[in-house]
N, C-alpha and C positions, 0 to 999 in steps of 0.2 A: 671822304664821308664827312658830314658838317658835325658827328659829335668830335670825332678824331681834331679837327679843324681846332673846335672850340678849347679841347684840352691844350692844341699846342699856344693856344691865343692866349692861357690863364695866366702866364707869369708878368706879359703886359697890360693888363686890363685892369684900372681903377678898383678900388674897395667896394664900390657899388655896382658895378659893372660883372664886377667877379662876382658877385650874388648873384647875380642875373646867371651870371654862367654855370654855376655851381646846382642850382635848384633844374636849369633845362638837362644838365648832366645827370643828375640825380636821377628824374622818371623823363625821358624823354616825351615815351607815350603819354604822357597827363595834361600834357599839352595842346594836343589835339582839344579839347573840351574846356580849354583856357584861354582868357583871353587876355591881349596883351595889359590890360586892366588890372585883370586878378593876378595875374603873371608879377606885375607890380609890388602890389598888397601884398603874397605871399615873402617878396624877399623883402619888405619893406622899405623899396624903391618909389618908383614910381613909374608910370606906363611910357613918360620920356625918357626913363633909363632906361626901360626895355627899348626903345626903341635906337638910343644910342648903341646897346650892347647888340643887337642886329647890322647897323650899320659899321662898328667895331669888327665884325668877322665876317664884313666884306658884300653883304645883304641889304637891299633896300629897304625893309619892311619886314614889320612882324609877319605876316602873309608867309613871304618869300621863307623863312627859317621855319614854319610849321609843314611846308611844300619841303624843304630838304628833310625835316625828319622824317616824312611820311613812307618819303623815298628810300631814304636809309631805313626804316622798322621797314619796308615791302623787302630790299632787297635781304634781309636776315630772318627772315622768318624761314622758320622749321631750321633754324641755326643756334637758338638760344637756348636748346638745353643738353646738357651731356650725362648720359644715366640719372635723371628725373631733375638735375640739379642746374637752377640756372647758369649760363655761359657766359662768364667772364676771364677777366685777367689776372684771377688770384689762383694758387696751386697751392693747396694745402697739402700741411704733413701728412697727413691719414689719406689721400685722393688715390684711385686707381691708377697702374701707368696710363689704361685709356683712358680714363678722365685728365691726365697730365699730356697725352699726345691731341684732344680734343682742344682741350685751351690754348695750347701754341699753333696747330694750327689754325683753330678759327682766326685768333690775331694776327698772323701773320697774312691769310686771306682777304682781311678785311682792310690792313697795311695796303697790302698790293692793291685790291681797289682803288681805296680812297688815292692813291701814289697817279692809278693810270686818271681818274678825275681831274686832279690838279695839276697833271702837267701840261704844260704850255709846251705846245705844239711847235710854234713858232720859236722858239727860244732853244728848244730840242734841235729845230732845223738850222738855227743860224751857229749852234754849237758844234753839230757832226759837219759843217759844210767849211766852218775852219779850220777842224782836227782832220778833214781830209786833207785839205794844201798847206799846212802846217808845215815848217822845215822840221823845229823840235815841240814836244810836249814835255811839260812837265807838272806833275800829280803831287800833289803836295796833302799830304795825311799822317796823324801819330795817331798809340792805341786801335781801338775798331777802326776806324779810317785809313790809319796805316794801312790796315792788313786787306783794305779794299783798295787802296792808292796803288798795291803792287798786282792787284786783280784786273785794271784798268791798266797799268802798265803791260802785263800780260798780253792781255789780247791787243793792245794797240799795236803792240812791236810783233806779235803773231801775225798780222795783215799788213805788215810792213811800213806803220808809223813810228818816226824816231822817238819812242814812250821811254821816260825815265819815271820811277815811281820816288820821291824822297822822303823818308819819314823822321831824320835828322833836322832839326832846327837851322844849324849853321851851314849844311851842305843844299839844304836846300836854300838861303840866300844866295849864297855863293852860284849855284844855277841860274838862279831868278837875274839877278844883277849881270847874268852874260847874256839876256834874252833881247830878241828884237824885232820889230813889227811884224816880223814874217812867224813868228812862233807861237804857242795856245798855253799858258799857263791854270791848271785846275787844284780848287781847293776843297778837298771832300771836309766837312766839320757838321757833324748832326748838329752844333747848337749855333755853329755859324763866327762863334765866339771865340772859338782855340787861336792862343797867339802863334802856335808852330807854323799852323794856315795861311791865316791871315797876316802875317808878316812878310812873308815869300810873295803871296799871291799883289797885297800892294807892290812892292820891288818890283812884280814881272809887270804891273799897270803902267809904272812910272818909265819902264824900258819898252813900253809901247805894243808890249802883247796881247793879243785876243784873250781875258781873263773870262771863267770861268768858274761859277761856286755852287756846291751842290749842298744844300741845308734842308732840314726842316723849316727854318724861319727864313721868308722871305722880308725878314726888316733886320735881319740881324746885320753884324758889320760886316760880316765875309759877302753878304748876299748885297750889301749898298755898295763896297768896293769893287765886285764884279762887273764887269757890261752884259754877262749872261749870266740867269739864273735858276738855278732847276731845284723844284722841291722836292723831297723826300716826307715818307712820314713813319710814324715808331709805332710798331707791333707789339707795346709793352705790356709783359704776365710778369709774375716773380719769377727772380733771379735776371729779367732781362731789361735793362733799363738804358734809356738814353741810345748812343750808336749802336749797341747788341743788340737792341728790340728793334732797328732799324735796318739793320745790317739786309734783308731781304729788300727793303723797298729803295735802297740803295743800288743793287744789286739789277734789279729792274728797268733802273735808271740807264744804270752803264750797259747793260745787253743792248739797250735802245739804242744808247749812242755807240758802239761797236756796230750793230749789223747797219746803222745807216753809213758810218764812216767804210765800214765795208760795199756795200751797195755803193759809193758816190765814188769810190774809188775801185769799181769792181776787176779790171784787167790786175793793176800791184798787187789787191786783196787774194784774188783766185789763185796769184801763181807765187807769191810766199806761203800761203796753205802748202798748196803743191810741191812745194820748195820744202817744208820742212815737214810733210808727212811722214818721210823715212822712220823720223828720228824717234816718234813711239813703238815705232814695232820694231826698232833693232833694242828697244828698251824693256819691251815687253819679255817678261818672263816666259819660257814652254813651258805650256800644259804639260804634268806628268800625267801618266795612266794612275787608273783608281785602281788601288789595290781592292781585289776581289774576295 
């Protein structure tokens, strides 16, 4: 979704550019009945700064950015309020739990959206069609992406990819610098910027491996050190900020590339499922009877 877009665009955008940003974030809707003129004079730009700050978040034309909001206010309508109260990202101390269940999931739906908008198709495909012939993977994540690096390790080695997850700084060099052009190196980091990541995932470049970085920011260093790159985006309310407000459209991400790495590899996929179905149900606890 192009407001989701613009928030992740504010930490790079000029002083006047961020005006521009800030006033379309503010009322969206106002903008319709603006024009890129007045648009100007209100942040005390000028109608070529608006028109920088459109081409800045990847839009040819003021036009084009009134066309994405339009689009974005159709698809959320009858979404924006929760018991009378407009539907945002803030969760106050006094708010109902349904007003507190209302606001995470709205963001978290509008995460997943905007996630399936911006991902590149192509970059999707050339990622699950390496991590199928892959010898090894290795996921390289700390904090929230750690705990999604052993998520993708998971399933990778459930369908029969040699998936290591590393969320250790030095164990995962130590992997990286044994890798070799037959192998897929991934660096999950929501800001793109984490040195745990991005140190591994260069190492596994320099050893010739299909690299791979999964960010919000597609100019960040993890996402310029990749040869693939796949965006995510943050569903952030209070309390959940940065990779936790992301952690869904992360999540999305890797189903994607898990059922296509399954599908491209479907005979190994189907018969390690098969292979290790036993092992929940000798794990599963008996149902006892209800006491009456």
């Amino acid at each position: 979704m192009i407001t989701t877009l613009i928030h992740s665009e504010l930490p790079r955008l000029t002083a006047s550019l961020r005006k521009v940003a800030e006033q379309v974030l503010a009322d969206p809707a106002a903008l319709a009945h603006t024009s890129a003129a007045d648009l100007g004079r209100r942040t005390g730009t000028s109608q070529a700064t608006v028109t920088r700050f459109c081409q800045a978040i990847g839009l040819d034309s003021y036009q084009a950015l009134l066309l994405e909001l339009a689009k974005e206010q159709g698809q959320s309508t009858g979404e924006q309020f929760t018991q009378g109260r407009p539907l945002g990202p803030d969760i106050g101390p006094d708010d109902t739990l349904d007003q507190l269940i209302d606001v995470i999931a709205h963001a978290d739906l509008k995460a997943l959206r905007a996630t399936v908008e911006r991902l590149d198709r192509d970059a999707l495909e050339r990622a699950a069609q390496a991590l199928a012939k892959a010898r090894r993977i290795d996921v390289y994540g700390v904090g929230a992406s750690g705990m999604l690096a052993r998520e993708l390790e998971a399933r990778l080695f459930g369908i029969g990819c040699q998936a290591r997850g590393w969320t250790e700084v030095h164990a995962a060099k130590t992997s990286a610098s044994l890798l070799t052009p037959a192998d897929v190196a991934i660096a999950l980091s929501h800001s793109g910027s984490t040195r745990e990541a991005l140190g591994p995932l260069r190492l596994a470049a320099e050893r010739g491996a299909t690299t791979l970085a999964i960010t919000s920011d597609p100019r960040s260093p993890a996402a310029q050190a990749a040869a693939i790159h796949l965006t995510s985006t943050s569903g952030e309310t209070s309390f959940r900020y940065g990779g936790f407000g992301a952690r869904h459209s992360v999540l999305l991400i890797i189903d994607c590339l898990y059922a296509r790495v399954a599908q491209l590899s479907y005979d190994r996929a189907t018969a390690s499922i098969a292979l290790t179905a036993h092992i929940r149900e000798e794990h599963a606890a008996p149902r006892g009877r209800r006491r009456g």
